[in-house]
C-alpha positions as CSV (number, residue, x, y, z in Angstrom):
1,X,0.0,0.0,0.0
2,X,2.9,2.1,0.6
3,X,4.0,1.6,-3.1
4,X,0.3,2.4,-4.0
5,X,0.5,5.7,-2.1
6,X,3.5,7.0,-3.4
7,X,1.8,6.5,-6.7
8,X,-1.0,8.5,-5.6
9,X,1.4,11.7,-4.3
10,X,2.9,11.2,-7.8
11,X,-0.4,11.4,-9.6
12,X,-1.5,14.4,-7.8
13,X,1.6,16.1,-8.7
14,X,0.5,16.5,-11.8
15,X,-2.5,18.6,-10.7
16,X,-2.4,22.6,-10.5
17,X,-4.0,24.5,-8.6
18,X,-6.1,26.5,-10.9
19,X,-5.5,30.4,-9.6
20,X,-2.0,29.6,-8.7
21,X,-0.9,27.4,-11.6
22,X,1.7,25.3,-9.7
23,X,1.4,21.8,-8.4
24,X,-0.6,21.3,-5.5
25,X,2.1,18.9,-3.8
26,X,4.4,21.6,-3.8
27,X,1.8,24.4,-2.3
28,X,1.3,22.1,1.1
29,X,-2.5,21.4,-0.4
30,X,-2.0,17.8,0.2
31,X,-2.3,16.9,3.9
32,X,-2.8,13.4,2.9
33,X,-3.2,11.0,0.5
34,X,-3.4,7.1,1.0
35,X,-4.6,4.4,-0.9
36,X,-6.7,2.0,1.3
37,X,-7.6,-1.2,-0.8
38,X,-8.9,0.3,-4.1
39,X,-9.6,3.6,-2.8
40,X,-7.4,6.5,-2.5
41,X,-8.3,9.0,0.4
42,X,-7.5,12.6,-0.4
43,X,-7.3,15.0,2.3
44,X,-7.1,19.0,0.7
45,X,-6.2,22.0,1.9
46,X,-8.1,24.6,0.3
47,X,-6.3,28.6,0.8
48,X,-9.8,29.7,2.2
49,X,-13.3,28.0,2.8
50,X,-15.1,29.7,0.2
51,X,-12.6,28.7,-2.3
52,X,-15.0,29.2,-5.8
53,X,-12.5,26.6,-7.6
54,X,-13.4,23.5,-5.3
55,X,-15.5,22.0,-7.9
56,X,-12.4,22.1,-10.3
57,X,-10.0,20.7,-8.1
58,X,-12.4,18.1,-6.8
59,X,-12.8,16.8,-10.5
60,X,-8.3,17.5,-11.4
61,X,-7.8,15.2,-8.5
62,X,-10.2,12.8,-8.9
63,X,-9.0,12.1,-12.3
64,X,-5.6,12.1,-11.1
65,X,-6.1,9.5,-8.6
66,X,-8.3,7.1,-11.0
67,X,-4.8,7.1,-13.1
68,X,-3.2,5.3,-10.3
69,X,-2.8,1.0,-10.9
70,X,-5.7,-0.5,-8.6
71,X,-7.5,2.7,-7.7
72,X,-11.5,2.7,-8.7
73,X,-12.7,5.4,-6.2
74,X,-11.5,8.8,-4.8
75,X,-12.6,10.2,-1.9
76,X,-11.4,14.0,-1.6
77,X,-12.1,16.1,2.0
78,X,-11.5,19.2,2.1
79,X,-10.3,21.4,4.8
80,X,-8.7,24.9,4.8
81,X,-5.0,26.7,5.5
82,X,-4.2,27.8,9.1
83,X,-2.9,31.1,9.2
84,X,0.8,29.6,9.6
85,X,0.0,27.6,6.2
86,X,-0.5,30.3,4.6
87,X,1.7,32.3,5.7
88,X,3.8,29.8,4.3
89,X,2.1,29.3,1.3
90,X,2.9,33.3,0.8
91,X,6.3,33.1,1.3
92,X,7.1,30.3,-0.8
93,X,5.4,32.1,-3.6
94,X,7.2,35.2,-3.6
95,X,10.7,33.1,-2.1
96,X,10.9,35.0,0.9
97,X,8.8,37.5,3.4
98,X,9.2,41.2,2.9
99,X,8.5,42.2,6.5
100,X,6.9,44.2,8.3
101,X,6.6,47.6,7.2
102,X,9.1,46.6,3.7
103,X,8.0,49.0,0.7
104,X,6.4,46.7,-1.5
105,X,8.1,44.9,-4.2
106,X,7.2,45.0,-7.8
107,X,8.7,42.0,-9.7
108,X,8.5,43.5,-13.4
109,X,11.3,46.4,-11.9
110,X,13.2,44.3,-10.7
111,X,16.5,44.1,-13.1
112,X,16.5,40.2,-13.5
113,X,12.7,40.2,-15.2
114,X,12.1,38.7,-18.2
115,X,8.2,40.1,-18.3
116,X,7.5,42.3,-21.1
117,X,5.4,45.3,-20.4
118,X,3.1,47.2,-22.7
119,X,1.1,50.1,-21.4
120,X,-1.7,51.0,-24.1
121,X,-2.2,54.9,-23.9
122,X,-4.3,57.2,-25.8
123,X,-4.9,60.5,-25.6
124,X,-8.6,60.5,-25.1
125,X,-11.3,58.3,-24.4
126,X,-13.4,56.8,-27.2
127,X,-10.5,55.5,-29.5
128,X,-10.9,51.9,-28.5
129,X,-8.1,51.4,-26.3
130,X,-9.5,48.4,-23.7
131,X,-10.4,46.6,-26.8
132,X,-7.2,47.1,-28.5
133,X,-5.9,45.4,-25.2
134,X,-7.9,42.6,-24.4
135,X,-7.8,41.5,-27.8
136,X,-4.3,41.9,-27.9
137,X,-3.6,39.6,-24.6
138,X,-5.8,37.2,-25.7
139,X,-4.4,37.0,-28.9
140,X,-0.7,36.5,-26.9
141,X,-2.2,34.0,-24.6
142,X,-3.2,31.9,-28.0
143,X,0.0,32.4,-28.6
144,X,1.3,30.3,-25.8
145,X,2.2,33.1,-23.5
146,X,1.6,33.5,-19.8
147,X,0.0,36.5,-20.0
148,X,-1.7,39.5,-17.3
149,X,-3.3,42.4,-17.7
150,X,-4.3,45.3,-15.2
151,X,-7.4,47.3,-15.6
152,X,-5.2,50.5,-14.7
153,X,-8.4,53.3,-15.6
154,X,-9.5,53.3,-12.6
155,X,-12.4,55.7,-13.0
156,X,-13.8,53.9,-16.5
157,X,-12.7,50.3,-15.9
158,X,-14.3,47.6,-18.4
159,X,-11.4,45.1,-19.2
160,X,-13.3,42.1,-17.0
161,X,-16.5,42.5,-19.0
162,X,-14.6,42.6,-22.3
163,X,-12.8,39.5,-21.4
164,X,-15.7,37.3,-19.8
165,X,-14.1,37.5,-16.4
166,X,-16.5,36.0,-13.7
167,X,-14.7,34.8,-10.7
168,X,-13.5,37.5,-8.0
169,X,-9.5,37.7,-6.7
170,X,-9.3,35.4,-4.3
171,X,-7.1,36.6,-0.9
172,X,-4.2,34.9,0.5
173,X,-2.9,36.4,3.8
174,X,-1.9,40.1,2.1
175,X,-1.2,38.5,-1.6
176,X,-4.2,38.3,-3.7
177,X,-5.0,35.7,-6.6
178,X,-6.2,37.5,-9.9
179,X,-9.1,35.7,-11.9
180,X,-8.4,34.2,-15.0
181,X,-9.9,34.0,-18.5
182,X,-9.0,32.7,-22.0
183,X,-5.7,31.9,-20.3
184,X,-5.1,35.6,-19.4
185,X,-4.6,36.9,-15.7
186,X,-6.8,39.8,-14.6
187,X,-7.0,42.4,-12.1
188,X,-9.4,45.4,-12.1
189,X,-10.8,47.7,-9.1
190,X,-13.9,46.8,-10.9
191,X,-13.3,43.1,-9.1
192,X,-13.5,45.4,-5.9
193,X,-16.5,47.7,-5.9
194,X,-19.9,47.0,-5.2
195,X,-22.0,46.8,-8.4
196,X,-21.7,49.2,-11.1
197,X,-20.7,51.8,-8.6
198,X,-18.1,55.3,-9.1
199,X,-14.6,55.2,-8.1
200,X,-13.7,58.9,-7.2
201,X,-10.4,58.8,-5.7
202,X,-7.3,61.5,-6.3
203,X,-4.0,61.0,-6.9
204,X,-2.6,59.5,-3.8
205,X,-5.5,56.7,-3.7
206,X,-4.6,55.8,-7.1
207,X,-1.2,55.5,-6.9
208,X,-1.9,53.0,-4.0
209,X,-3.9,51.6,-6.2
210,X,-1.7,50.9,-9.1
211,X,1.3,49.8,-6.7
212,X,-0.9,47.3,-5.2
213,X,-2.1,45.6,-8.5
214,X,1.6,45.3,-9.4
215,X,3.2,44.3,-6.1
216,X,0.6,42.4,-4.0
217,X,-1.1,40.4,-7.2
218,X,0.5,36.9,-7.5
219,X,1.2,37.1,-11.2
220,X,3.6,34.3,-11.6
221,X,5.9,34.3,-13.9
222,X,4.7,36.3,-16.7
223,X,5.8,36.4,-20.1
224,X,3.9,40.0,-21.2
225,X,1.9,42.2,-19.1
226,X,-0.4,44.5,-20.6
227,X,-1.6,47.7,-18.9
228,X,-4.6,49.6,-19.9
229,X,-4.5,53.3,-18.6
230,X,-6.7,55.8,-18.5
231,X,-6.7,58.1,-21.3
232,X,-4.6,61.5,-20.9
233,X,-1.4,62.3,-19.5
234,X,-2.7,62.0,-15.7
235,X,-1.6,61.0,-12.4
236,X,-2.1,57.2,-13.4
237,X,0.6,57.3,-16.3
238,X,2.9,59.4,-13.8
239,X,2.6,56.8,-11.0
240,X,3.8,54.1,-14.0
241,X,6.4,55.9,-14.8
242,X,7.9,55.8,-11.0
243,X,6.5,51.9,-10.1
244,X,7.8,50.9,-13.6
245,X,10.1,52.8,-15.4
246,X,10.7,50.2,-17.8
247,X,7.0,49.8,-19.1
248,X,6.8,50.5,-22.5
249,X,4.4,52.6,-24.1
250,X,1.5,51.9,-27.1
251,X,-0.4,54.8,-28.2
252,X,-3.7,54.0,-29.8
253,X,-5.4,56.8,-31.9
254,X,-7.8,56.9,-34.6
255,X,-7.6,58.4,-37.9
256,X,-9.1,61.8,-36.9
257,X,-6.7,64.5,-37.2
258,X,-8.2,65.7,-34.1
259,X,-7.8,62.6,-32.2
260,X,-4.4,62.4,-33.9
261,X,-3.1,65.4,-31.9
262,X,-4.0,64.5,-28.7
263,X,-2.8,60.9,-29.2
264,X,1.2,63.1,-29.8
265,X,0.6,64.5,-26.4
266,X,0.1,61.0,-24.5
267,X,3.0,59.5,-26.4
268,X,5.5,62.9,-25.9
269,X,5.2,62.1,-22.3
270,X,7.9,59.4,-22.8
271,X,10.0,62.4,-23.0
272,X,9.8,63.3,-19.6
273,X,9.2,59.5,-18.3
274,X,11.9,58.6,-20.2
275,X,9.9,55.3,-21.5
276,X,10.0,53.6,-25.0
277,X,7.7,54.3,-27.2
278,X,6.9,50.8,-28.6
279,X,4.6,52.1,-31.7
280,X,1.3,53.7,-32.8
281,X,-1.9,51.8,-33.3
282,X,-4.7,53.1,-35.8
283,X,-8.1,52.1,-34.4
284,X,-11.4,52.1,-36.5
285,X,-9.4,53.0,-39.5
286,X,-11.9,52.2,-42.2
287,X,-15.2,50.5,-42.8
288,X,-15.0,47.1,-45.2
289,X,-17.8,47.6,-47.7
290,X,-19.7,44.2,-49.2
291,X,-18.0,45.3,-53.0
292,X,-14.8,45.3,-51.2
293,X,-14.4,48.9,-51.1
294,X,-13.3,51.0,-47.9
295,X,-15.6,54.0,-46.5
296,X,-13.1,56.0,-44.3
297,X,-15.2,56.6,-41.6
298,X,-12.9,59.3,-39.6
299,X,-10.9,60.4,-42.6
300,X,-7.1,58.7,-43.0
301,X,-3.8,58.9,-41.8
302,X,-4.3,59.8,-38.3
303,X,-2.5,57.0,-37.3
304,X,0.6,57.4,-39.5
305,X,1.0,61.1,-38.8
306,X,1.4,60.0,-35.1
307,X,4.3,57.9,-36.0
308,X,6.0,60.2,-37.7
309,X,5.3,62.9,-35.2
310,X,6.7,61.4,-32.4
311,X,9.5,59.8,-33.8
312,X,10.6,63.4,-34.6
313,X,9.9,64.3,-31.1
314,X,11.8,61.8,-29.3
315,X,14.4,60.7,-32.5
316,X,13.6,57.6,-32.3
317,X,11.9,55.4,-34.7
318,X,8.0,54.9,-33.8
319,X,6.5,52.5,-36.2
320,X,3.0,52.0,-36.8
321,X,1.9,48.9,-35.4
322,X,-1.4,48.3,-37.7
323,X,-4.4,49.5,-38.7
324,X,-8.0,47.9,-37.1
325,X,-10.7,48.3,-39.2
326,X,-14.1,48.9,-37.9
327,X,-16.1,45.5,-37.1
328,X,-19.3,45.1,-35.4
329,X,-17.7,41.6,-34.4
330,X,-15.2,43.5,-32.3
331,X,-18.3,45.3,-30.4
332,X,-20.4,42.0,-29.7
333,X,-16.8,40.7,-28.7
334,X,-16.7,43.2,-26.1
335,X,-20.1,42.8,-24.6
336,X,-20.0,38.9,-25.2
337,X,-16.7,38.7,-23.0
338,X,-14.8,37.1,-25.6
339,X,-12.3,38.6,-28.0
340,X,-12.8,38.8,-31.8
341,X,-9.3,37.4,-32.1
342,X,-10.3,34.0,-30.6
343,X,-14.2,34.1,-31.7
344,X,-14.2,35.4,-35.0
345,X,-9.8,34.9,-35.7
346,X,-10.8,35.0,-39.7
347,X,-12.5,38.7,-39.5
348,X,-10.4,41.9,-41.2
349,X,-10.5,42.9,-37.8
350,X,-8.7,39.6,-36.1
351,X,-6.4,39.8,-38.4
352,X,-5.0,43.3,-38.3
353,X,-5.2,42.4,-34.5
354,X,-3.3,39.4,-34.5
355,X,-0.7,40.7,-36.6
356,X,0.0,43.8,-34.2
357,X,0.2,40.5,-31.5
358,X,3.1,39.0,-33.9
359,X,5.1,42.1,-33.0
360,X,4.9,42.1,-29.2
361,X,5.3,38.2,-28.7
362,X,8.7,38.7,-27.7
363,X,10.0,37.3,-24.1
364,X,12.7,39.3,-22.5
365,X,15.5,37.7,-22.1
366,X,17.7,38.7,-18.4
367,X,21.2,39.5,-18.6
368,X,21.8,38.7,-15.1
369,X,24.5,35.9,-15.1
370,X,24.9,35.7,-18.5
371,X,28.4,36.1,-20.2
372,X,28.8,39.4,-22.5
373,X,32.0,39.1,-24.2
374,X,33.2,42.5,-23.0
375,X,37.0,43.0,-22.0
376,X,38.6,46.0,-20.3
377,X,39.8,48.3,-22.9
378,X,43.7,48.7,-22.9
379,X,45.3,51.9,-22.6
């Protein structure tokens, strides 16, 4: 039976926890697991009672165990962390405590991260920046990537909707598990308000805010992180350029010269953040007509004069990403809670989409530890 059991710990290392994505032999879930004739016992510790992933875990495991030789039934009870366990659990997942008092710490600053980061600006609101960015995380999550995204506009938050989000965070001692969906890791102050109601905080509050959703979210280890911010030049994009100076910046316009204009003033600000502009995106660029035809809805070039604008600005070259044409399916998307890039992948729109996503699927690699071939110069 001993045999039996080991084969059973073995089995149920396979399983993941489903917010945490690791093993949950190696979390201290398992408090026990023998196998007694052809049953295996299960005894689970769940991070709190009201865990709303039970069901999924009771059905992993149970399909686990049934794998092992000799095993016909699975009996899983489940109990809950102490505080200790926890505790534990917490430090093991950031690989150390940051006592008491410790400023918190932001992994994507850190110098030996690997997570690229893509904050998605605009100059003002209307220009279809949150869809540009769910679509654009789902798209990298098809893609294979471990992929997050914070709901950074605060006051006009709508990422969960747009990306079908249902569960809530769930809280682990002071470190807080973000929901999930289409494989893509989500945090919003939406996920914290009651209802539908107003967020009206200044500055301070939202800079706690923002350093909170970076520093006390369990992201794992993330291969892109996508921020969507609120449109503007604001106190939001400020406190990003101090929590993470590396983030680097999309600006989504449309091709209204109006629009166009503002869109320079959201990107300049790299000037002063001192941030790489990573390129321009041209939303709702054209209309697709059935005889194949384009009706430019909000004129042309909006997007490209951008580009060129602020790669005068900041001498640097500022490529435009891609041009989204306008598609209903992207709107029902939106409201449906899944992406045009995964429901309708074939649509003009998907496709512009997904080929702005080709150009930001790129890891980071670190540096840290890693031979450069430099010598001292001689003199």
């Amino acid at each position: 039976m001993a045999l039996m059991s080991e084969a059973l710990l073995a089995a149920l290392a396979k399983v993941n926890d489903p917010e945490i994505r690791r093993p949950i032999t190696d979390l201290g879930m398992v408090e026990s697991a023998i196998v007694d004739g052809s049953t295996a016992r299960v005894h689970i510790l769940l991070t709190v009672a009201g865990c709303p992933l039970r069901d999924k875990l009771r059905s992993d495991i149970t399909e686990a165990g049934l794998t092992v030789p000799g095993v016909s039934v699975v009996e899983i009870d489940f109990g809950v962390m102490s505080q200790d366990q926890r505790q534990d659990l917490q430090k093991r997942l950031r690989g150390g405590s940051q006592g008491g008092g410790a400023e918190p710490v932001i992994p994507f600053a850190q110098p030996g991260s690997r997570t690229r980061v893509y904050a998605i600006a605009s100059g003002k609101g209307g220009v279809g920046k949150s869809s540009v960015t769910v679509n654009l995380a789902a798209a990298l999550a098809a893609r294979g990537l471990s992929v997050g995204v914070v709901d950074a506009d605060i006051y006009g938050h709508s990422v969960p909707r747009m990306l079908g989000v249902k569960g809530l965070p769930t809280q682990v001692e002071d470190m807080i598990m973000p929901p999930q969906s289409h494989g893509v890791k989500v945090i919003s102050i939406g996920m914290f308000t009651s209802g539908n109601a107003a967020v009206v905080w200044r500055g301070p509050m939202l800079h706690r805010a923002l350093q909170q959703f970076l520093a006390d979210v369990y992201w794992g280890d993330l291969d892109v992180l996508l921020l969507d911010l609120p449109p503007g030049t604001g106190d939001v994009a400020i406190s990003l350029a101090q929590l993470l100076p590396s983030a680097e910046i999309i600006v989504v316009t449309t091709p209204q010269m109006a629009a166009a204009e503002v869109a320079e003033r959201a990107g300049a600000i790299s000037l002063q953040t001192h941030q790489r502009l990573v390129g321009v995106v041209e939303n709702m660029s054209w209309l697709p007509m059935p005889d194949g035809s384009r009706m430019e809805l909000f004129g042309s070039g909006g997007g490209q004069t951008v580009a060129d604008s602020l790669t005068k600005i900041t001498g640097a070259r500022v490529p435009l990403l891609g041009q989204v044409p306008i598609d209903t399916l992207v709107r029902e998307g939106g409201d449906d809670g899944t992406p045009v890039v995964l429901s309708d992948w074939d649509s003009p729109a998907a496709k512009a989409l997904n080929a702005i996503a080709d150009q930001l699927a790129v890891r980071r690699e670190s540096l840290a530890g890693k031979p450069l071939g430099l010598a001292p110069a001689r003199r």
